[in-house]
PDB file of the backbone (N, CA, C, O) and the ligand in Angstrom, with CONECT records:
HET     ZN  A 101       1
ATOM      1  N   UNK A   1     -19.367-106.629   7.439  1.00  0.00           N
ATOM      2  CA  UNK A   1     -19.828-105.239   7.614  1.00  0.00           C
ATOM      3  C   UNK A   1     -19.288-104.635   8.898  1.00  0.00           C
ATOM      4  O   UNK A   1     -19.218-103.426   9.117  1.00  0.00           O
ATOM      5  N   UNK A   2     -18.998-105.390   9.542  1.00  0.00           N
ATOM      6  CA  UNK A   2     -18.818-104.972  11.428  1.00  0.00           C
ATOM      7  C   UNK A   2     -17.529-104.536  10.810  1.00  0.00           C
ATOM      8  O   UNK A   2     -17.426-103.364  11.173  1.00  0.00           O
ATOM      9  N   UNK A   3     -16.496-104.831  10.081  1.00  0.00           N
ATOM     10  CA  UNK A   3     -15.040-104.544  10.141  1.00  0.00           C
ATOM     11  C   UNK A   3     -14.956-103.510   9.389  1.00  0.00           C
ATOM     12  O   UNK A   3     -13.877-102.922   9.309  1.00  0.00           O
ATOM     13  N   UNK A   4     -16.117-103.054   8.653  1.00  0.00           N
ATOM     14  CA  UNK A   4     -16.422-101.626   8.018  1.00  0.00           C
ATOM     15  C   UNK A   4     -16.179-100.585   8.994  1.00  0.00           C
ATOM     16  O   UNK A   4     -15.420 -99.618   9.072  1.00  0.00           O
ATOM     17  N   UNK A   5     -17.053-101.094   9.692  1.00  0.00           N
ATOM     18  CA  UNK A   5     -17.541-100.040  10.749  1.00  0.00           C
ATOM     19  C   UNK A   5     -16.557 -99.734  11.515  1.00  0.00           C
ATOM     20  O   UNK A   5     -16.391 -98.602  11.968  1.00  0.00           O
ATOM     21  N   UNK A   6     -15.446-101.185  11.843  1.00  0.00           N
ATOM     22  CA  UNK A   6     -14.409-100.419  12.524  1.00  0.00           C
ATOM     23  C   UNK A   6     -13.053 -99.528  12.092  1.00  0.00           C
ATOM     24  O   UNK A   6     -12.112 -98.964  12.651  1.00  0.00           O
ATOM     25  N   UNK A   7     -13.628 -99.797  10.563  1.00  0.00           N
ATOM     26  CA  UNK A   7     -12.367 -99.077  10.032  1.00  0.00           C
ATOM     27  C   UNK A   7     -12.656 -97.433  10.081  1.00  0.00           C
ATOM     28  O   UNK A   7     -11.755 -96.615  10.267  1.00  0.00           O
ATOM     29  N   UNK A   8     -14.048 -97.086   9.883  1.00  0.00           N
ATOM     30  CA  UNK A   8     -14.747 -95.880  10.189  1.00  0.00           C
ATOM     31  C   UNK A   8     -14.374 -95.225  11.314  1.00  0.00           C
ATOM     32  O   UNK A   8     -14.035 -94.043  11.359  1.00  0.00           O
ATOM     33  N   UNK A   9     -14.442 -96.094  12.360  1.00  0.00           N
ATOM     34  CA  UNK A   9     -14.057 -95.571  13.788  1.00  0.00           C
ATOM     35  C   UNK A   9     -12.649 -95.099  13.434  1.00  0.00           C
ATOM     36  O   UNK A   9     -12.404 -93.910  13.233  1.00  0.00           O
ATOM     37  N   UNK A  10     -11.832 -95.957  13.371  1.00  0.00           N
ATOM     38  CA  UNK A  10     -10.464 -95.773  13.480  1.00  0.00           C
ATOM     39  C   UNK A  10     -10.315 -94.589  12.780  1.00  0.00           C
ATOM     40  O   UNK A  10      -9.904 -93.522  13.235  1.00  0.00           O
ATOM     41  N   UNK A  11     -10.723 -94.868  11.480  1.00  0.00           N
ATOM     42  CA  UNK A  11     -10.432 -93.147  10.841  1.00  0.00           C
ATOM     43  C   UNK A  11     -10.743 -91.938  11.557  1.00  0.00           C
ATOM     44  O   UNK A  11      -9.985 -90.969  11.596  1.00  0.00           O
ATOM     45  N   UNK A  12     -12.065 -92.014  12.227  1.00  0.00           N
ATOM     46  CA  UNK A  12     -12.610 -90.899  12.943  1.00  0.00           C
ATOM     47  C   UNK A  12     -11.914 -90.707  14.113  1.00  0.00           C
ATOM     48  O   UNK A  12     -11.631 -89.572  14.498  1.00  0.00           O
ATOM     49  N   UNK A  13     -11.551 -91.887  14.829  1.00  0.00           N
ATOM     50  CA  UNK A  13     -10.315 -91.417  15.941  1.00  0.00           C
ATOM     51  C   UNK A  13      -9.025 -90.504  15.717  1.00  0.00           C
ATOM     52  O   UNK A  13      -8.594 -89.559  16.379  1.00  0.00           O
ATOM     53  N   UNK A  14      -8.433 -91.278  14.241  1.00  0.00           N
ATOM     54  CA  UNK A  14      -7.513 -90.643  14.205  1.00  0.00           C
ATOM     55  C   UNK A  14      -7.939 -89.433  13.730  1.00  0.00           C
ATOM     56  O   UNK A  14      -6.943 -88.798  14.075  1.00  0.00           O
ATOM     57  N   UNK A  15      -8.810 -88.422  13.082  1.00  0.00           N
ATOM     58  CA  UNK A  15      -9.151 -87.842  12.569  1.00  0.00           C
ATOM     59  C   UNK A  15      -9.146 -86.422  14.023  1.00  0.00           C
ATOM     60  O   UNK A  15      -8.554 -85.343  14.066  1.00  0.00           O
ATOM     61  N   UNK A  16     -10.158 -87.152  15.095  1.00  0.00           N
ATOM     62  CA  UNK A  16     -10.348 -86.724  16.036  1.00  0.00           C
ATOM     63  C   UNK A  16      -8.999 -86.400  16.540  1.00  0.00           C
ATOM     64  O   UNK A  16      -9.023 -85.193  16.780  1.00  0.00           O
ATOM     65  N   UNK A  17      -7.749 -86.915  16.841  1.00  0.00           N
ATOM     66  CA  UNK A  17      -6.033 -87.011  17.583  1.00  0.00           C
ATOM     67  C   UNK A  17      -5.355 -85.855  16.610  1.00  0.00           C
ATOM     68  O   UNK A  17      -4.470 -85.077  16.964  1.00  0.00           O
ATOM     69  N   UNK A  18      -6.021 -85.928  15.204  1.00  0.00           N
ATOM     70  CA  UNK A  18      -5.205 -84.778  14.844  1.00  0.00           C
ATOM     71  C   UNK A  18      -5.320 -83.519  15.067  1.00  0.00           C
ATOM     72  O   UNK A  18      -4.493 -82.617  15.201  1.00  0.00           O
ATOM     73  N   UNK A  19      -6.826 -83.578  15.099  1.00  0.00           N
ATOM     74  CA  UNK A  19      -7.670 -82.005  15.270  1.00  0.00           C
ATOM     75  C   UNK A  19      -7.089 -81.682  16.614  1.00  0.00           C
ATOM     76  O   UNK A  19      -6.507 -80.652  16.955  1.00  0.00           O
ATOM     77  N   UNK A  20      -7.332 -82.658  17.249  1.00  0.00           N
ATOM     78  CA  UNK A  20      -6.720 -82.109  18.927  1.00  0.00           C
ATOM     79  C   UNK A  20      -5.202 -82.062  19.008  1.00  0.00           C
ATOM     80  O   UNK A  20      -4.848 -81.503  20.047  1.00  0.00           O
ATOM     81  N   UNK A  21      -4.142 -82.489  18.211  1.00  0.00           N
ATOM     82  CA  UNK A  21      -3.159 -81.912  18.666  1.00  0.00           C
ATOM     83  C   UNK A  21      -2.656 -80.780  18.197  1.00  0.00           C
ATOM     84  O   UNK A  21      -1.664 -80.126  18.523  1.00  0.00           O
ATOM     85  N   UNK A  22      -4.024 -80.537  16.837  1.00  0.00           N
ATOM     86  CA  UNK A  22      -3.399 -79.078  15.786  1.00  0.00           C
ATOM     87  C   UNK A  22      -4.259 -78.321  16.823  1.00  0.00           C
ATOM     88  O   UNK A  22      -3.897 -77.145  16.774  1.00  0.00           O
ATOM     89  N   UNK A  23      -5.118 -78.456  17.628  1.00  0.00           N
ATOM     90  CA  UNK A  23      -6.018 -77.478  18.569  1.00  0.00           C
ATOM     91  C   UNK A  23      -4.172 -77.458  19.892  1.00  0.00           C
ATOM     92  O   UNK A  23      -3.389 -76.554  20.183  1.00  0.00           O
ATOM     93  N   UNK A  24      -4.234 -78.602  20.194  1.00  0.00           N
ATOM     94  CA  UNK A  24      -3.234 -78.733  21.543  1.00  0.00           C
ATOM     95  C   UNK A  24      -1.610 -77.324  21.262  1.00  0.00           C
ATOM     96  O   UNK A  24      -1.293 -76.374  21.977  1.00  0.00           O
ATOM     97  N   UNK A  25      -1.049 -77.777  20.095  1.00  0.00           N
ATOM     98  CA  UNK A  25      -0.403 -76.994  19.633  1.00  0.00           C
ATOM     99  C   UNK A  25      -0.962 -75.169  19.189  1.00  0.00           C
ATOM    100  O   UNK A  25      -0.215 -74.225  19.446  1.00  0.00           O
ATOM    101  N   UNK A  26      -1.722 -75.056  18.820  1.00  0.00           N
ATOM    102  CA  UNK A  26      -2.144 -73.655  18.723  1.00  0.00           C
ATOM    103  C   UNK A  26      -2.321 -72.643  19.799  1.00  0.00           C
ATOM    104  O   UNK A  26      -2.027 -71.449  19.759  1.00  0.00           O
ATOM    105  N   UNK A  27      -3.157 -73.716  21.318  1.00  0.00           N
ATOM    106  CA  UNK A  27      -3.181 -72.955  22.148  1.00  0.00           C
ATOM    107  C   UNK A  27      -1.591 -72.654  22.983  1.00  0.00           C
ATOM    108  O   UNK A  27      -1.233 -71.624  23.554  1.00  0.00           O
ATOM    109  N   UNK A  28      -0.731 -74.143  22.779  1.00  0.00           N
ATOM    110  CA  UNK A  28       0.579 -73.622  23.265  1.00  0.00           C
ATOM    111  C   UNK A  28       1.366 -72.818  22.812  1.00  0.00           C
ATOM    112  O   UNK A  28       2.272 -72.255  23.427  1.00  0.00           O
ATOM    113  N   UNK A  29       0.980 -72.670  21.327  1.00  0.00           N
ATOM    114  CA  UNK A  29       1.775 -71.497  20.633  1.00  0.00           C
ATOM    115  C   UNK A  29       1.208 -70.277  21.036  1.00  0.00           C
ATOM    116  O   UNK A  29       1.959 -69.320  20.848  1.00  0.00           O
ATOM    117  N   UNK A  30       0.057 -70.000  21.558  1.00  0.00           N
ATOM    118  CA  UNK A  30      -0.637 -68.627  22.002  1.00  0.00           C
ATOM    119  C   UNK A  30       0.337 -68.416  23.291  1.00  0.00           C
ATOM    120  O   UNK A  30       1.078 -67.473  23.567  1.00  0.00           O
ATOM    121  N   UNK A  31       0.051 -69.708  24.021  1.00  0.00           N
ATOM    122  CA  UNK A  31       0.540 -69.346  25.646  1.00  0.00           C
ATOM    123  C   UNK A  31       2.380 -68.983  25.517  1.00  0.00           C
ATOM    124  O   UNK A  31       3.180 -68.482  26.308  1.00  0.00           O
ATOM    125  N   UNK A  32       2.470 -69.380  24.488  1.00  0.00           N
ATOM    126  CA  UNK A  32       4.332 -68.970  24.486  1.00  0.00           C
ATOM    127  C   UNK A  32       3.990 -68.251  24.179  1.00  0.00           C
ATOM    128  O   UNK A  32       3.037 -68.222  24.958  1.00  0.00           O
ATOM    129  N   UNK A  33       3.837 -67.260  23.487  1.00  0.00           N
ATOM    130  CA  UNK A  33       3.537 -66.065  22.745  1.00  0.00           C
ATOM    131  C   UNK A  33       4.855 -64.657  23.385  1.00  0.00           C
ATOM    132  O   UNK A  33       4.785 -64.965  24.574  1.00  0.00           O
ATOM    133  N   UNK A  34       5.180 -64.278  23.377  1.00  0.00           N
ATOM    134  CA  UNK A  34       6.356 -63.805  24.499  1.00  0.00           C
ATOM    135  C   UNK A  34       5.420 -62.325  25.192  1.00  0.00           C
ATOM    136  O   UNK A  34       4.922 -61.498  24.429  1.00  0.00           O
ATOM    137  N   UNK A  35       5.341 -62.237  26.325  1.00  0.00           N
ATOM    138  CA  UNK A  35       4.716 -60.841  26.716  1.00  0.00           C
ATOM    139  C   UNK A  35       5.936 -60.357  26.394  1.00  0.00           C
ATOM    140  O   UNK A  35       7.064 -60.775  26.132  1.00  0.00           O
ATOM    141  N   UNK A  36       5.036 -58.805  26.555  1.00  0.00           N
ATOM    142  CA  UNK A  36       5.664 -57.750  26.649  1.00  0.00           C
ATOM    143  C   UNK A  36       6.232 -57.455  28.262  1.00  0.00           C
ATOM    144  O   UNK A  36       5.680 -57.290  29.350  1.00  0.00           O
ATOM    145  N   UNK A  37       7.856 -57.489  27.701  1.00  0.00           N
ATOM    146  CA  UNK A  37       8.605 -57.096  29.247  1.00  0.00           C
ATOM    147  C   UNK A  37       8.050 -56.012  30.178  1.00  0.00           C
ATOM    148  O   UNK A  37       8.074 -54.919  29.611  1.00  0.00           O
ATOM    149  N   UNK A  38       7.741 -55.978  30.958  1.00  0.00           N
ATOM    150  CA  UNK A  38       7.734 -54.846  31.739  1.00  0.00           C
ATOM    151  C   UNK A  38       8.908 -53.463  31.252  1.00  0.00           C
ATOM    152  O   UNK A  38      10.138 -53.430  31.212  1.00  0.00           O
ATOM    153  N   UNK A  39       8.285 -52.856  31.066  1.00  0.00           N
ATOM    154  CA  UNK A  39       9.430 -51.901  30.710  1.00  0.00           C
ATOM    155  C   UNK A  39      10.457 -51.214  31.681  1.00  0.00           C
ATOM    156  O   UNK A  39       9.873 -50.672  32.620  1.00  0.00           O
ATOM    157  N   UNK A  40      11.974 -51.072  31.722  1.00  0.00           N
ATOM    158  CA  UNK A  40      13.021 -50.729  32.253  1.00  0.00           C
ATOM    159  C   UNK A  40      13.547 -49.522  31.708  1.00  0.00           C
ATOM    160  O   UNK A  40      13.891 -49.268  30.554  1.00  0.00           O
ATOM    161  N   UNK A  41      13.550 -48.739  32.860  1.00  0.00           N
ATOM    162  CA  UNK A  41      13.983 -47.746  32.643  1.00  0.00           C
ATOM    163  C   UNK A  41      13.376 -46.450  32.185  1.00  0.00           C
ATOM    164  O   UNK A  41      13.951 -45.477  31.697  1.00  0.00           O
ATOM    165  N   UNK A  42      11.790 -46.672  32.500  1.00  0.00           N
ATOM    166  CA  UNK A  42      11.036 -45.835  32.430  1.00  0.00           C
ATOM    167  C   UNK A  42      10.740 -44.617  33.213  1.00  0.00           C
ATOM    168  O   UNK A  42      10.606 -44.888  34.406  1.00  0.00           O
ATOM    169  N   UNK A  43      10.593 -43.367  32.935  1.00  0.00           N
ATOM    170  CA  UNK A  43      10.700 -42.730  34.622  1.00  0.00           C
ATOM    171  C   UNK A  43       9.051 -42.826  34.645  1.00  0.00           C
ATOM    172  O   UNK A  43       8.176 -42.483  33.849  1.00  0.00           O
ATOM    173  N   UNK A  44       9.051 -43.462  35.947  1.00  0.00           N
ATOM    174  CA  UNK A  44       7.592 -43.001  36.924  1.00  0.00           C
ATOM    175  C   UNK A  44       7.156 -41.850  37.544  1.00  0.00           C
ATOM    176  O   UNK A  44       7.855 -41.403  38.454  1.00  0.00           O
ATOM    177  N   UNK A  45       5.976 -41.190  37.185  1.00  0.00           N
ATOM    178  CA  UNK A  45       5.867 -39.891  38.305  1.00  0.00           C
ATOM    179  C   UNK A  45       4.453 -40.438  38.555  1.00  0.00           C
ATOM    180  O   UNK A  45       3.668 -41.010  37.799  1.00  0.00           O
ATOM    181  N   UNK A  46       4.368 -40.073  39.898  1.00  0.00           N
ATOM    182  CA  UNK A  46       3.358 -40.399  40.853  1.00  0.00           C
ATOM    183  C   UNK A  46       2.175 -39.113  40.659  1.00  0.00           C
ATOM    184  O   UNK A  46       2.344 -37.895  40.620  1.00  0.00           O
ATOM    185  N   UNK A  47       0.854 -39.992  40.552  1.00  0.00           N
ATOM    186  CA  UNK A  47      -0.443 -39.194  40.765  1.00  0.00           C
ATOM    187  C   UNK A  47      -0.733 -38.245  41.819  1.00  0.00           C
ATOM    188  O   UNK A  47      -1.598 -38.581  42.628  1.00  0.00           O
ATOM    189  N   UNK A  48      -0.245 -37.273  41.939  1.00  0.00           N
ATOM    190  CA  UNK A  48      -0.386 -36.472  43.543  1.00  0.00           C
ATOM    191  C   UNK A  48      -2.125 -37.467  44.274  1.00  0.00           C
ATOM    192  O   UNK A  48      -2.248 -37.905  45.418  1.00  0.00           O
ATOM    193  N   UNK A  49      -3.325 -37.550  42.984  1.00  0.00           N
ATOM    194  CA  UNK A  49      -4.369 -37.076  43.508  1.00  0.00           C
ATOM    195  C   UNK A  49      -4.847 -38.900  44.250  1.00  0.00           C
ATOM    196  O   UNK A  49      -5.620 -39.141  45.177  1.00  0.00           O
ATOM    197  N   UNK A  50      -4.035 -39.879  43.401  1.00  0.00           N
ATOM    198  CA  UNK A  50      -4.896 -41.073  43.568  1.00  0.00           C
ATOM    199  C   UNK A  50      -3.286 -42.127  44.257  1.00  0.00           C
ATOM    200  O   UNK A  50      -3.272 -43.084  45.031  1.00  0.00           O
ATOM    201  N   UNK A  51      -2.300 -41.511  43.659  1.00  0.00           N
ATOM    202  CA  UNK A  51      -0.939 -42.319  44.610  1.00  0.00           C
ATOM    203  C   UNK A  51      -0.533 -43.240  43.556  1.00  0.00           C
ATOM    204  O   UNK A  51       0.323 -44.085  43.818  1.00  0.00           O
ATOM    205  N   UNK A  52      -1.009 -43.178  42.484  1.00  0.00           N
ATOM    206  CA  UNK A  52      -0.826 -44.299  41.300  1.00  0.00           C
ATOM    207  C   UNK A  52       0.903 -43.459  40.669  1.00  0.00           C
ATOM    208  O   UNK A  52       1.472 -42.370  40.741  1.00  0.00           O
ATOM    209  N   UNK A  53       1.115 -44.774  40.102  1.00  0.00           N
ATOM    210  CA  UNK A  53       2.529 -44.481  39.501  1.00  0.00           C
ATOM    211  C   UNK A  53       2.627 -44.464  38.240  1.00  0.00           C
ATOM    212  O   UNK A  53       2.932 -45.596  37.865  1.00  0.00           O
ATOM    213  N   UNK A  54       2.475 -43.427  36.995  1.00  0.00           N
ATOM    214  CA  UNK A  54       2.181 -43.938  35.959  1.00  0.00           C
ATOM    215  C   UNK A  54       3.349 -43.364  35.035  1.00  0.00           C
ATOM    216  O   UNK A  54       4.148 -42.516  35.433  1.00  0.00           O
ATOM    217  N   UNK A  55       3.358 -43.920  33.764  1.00  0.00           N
ATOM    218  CA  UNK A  55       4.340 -43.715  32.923  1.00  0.00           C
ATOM    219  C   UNK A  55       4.426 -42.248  32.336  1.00  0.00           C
ATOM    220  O   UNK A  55       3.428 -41.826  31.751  1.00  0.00           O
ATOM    221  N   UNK A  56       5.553 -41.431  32.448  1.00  0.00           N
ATOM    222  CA  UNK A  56       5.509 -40.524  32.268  1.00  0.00           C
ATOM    223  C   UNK A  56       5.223 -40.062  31.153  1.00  0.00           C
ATOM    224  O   UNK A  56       4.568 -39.022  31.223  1.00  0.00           O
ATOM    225  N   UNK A  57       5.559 -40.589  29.656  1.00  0.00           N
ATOM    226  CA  UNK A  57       5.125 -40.364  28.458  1.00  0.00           C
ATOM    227  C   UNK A  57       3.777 -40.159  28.246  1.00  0.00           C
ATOM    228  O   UNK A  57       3.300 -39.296  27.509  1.00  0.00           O
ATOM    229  N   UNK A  58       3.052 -41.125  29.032  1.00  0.00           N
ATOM    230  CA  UNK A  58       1.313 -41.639  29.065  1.00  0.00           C
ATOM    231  C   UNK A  58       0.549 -40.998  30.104  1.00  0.00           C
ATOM    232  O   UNK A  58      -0.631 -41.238  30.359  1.00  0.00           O
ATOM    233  N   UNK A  59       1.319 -40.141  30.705  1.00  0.00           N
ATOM    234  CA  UNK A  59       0.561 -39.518  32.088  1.00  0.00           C
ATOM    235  C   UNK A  59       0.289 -37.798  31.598  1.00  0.00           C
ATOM    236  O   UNK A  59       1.127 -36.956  31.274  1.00  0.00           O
ATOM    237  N   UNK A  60      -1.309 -37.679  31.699  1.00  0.00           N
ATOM    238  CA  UNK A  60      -1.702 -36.340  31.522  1.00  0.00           C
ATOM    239  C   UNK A  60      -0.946 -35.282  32.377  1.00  0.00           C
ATOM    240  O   UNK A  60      -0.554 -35.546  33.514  1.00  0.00           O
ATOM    241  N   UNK A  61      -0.825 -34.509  31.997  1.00  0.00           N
ATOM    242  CA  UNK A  61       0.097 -33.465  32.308  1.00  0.00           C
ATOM    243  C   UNK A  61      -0.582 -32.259  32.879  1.00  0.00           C
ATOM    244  O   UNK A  61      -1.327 -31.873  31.978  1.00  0.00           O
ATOM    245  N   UNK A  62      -0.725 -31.378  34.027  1.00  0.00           N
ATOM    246  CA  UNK A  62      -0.874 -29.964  34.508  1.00  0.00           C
ATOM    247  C   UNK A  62       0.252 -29.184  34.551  1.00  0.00           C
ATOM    248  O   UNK A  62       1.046 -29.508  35.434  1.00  0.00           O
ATOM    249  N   UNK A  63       0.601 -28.128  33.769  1.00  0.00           N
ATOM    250  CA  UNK A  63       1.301 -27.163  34.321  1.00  0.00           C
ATOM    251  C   UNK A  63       0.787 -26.302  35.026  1.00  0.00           C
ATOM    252  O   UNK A  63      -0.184 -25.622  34.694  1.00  0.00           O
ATOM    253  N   UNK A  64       1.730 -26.200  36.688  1.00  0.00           N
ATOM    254  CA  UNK A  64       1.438 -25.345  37.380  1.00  0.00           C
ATOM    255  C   UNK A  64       2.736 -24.560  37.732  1.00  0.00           C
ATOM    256  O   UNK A  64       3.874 -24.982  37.528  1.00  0.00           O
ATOM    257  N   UNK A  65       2.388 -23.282  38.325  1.00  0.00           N
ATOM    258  CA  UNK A  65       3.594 -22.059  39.250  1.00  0.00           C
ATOM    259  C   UNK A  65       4.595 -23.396  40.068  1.00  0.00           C
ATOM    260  O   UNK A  65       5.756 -23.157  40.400  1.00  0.00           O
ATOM    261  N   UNK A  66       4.046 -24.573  40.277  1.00  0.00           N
ATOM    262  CA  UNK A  66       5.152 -25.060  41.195  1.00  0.00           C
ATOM    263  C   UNK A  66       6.197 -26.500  40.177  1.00  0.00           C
ATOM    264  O   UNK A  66       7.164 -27.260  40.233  1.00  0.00           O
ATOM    265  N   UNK A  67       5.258 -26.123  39.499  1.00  0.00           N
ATOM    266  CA  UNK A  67       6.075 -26.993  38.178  1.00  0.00           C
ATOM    267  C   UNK A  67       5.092 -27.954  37.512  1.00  0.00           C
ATOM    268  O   UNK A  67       3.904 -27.819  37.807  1.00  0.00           O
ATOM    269  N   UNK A  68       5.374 -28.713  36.824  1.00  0.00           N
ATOM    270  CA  UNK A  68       4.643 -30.208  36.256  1.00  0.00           C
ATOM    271  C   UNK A  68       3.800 -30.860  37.135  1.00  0.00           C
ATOM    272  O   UNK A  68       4.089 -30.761  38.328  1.00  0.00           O
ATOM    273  N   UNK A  69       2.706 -31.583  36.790  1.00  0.00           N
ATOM    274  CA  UNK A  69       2.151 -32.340  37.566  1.00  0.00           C
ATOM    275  C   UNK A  69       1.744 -33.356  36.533  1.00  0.00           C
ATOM    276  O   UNK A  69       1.911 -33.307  35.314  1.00  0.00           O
ATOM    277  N   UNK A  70       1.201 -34.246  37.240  1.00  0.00           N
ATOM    278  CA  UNK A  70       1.232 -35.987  36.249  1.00  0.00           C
ATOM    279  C   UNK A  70      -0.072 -36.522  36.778  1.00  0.00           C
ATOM    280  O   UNK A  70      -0.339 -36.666  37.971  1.00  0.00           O
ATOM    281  N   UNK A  71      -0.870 -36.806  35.738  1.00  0.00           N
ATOM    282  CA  UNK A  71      -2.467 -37.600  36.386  1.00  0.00           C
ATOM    283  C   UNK A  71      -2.198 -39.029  35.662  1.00  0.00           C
ATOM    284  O   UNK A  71      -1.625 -39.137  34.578  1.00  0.00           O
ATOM    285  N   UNK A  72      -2.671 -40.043  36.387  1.00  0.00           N
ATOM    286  CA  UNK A  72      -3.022 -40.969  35.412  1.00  0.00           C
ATOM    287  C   UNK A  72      -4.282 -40.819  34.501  1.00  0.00           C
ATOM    288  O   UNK A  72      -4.315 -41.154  33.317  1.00  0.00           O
ATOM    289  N   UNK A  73      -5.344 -40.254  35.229  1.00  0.00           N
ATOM    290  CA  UNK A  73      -6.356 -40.315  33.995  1.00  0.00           C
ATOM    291  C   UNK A  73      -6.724 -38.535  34.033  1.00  0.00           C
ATOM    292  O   UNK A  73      -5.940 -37.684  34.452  1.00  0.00           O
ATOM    293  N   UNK A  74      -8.095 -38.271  33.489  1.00  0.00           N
ATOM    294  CA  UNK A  74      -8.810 -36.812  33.170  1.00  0.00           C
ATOM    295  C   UNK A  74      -9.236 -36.638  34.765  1.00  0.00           C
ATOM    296  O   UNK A  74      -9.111 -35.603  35.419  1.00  0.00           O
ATOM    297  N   UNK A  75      -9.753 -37.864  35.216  1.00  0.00           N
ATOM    298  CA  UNK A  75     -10.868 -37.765  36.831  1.00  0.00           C
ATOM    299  C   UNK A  75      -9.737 -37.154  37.748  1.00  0.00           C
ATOM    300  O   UNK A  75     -10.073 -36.184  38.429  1.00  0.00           O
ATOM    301  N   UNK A  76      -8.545 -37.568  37.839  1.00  0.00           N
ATOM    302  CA  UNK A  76      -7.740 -37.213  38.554  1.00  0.00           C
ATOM    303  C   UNK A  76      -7.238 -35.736  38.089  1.00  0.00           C
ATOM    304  O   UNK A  76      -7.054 -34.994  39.054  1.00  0.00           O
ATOM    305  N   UNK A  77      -6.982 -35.160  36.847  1.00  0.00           N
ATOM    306  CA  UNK A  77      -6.605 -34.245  36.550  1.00  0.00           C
ATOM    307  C   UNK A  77      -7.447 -32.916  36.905  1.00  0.00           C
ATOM    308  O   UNK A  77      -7.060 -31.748  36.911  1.00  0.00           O
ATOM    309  N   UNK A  78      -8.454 -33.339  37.138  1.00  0.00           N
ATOM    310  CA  UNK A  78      -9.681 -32.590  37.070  1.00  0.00           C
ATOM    311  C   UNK A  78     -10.125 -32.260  38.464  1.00  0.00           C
ATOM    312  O   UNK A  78     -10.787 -31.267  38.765  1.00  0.00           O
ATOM    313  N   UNK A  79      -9.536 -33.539  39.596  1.00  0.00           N
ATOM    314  CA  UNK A  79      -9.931 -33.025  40.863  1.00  0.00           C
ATOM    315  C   UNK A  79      -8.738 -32.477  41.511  1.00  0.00           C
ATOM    316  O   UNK A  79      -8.884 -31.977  42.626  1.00  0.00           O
ATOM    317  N   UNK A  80      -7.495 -32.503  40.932  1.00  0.00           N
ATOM    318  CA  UNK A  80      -6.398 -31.890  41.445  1.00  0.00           C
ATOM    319  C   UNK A  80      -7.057 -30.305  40.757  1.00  0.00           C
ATOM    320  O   UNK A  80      -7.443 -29.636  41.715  1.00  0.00           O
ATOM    321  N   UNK A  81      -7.243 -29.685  39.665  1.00  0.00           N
ATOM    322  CA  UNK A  81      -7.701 -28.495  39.200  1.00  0.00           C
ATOM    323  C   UNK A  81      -8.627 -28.101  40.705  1.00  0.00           C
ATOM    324  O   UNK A  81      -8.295 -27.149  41.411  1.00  0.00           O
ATOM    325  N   UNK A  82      -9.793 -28.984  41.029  1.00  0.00           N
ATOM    326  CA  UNK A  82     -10.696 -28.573  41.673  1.00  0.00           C
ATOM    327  C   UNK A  82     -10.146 -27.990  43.272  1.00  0.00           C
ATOM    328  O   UNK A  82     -10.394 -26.947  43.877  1.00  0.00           O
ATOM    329  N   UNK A  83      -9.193 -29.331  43.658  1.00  0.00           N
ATOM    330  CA  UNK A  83      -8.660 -28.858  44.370  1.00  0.00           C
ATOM    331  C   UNK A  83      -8.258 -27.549  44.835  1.00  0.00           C
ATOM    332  O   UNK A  83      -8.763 -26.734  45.607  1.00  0.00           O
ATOM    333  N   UNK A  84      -7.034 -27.587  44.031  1.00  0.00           N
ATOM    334  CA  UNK A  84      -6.333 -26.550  44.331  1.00  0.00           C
ATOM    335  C   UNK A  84      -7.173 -24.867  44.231  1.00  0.00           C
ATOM    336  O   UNK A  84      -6.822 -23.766  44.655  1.00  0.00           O
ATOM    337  N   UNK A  85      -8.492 -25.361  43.410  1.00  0.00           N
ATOM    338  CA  UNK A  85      -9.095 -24.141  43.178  1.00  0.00           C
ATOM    339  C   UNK A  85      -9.678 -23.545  44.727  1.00  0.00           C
ATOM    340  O   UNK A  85      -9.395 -22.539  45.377  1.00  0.00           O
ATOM    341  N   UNK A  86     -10.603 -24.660  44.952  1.00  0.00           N
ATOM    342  CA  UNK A  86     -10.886 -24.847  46.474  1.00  0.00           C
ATOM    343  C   UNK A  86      -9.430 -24.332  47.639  1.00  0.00           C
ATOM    344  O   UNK A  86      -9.664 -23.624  48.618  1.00  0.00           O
ATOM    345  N   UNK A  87      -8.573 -24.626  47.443  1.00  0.00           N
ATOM    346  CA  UNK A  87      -7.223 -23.580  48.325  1.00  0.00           C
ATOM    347  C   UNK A  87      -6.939 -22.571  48.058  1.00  0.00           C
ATOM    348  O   UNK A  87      -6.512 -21.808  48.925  1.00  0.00           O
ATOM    349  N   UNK A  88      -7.074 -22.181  46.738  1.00  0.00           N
ATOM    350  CA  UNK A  88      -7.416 -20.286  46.440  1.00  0.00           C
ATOM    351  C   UNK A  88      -7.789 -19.772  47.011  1.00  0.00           C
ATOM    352  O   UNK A  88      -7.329 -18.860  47.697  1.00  0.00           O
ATOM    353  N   UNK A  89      -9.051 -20.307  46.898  1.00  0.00           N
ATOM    354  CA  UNK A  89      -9.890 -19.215  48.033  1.00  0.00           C
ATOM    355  C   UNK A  89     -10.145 -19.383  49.513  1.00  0.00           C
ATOM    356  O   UNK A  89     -11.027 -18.753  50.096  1.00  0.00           O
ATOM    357  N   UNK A  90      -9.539 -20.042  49.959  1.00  0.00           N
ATOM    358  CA  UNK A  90      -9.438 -19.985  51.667  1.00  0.00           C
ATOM    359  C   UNK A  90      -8.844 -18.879  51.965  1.00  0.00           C
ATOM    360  O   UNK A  90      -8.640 -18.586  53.144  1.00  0.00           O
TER     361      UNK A  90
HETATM  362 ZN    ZN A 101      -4.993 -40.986  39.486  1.00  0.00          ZN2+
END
C-alpha cells in the first residue's frame, strides 16, 4: 500500500511541475509582451498653465488673438480662461 501512495505523490508532483511551468511560461509571455515604443516624432506643445508636455493630437486646445494654446487636461484649460480673464480687467 505504501508504494501506492508513492506513486500518488509522484503523480501529484508532477502534476504540480506542470501547472507551474504552464503558470512560469504565461507570466513570461505577459512580461515579453512588447510595450508600446515611446512615440518618435511626435510634436510636443507645452501646457502654458502646469509646464507639462503633452501630445499635440491629445492636448485640449484654446484658440486665442495670440494664436493656439494646448492644455493637458479641462483644469488647466479652464484656469488659463480664468486667467487671462483676470488680466482683462486690470
Ligand atoms: Zn496642465
Amino acid at each position: 500500500m505504501v508504494f501506492g501512495w508513492l506513486i500518488r505523490f509522484l503523480v501529484v508532483m508532477l502534476l504540480v511541475r506542470l501547472v507551474w511551468k504552464f503558470i512560469g511560461g504565461v507570466v513570461e509571455g505577459a512580461a515579453r509582451r512588447p510595450q508600446i515604443p515611446p512615440a518618435k516624432g511626435v510634436p510636443l506643445v507645452r501646457d502654458p498653465v502646469c509646464g507639462t508636455y503633452v501630445d499635440q493630437a491629445r492636448a485640449l486646445t484654446l484658440r486665442r488673438k495670440g494664436g493656439m494654446h494646448y492644455f493637458c487636461s479641462e483644469y488647466c484649460r479652464t484656469a488659463f480662461q480664468q486667467e487671462s480673464r483676470a488680466r482683462a480687467r486690470d
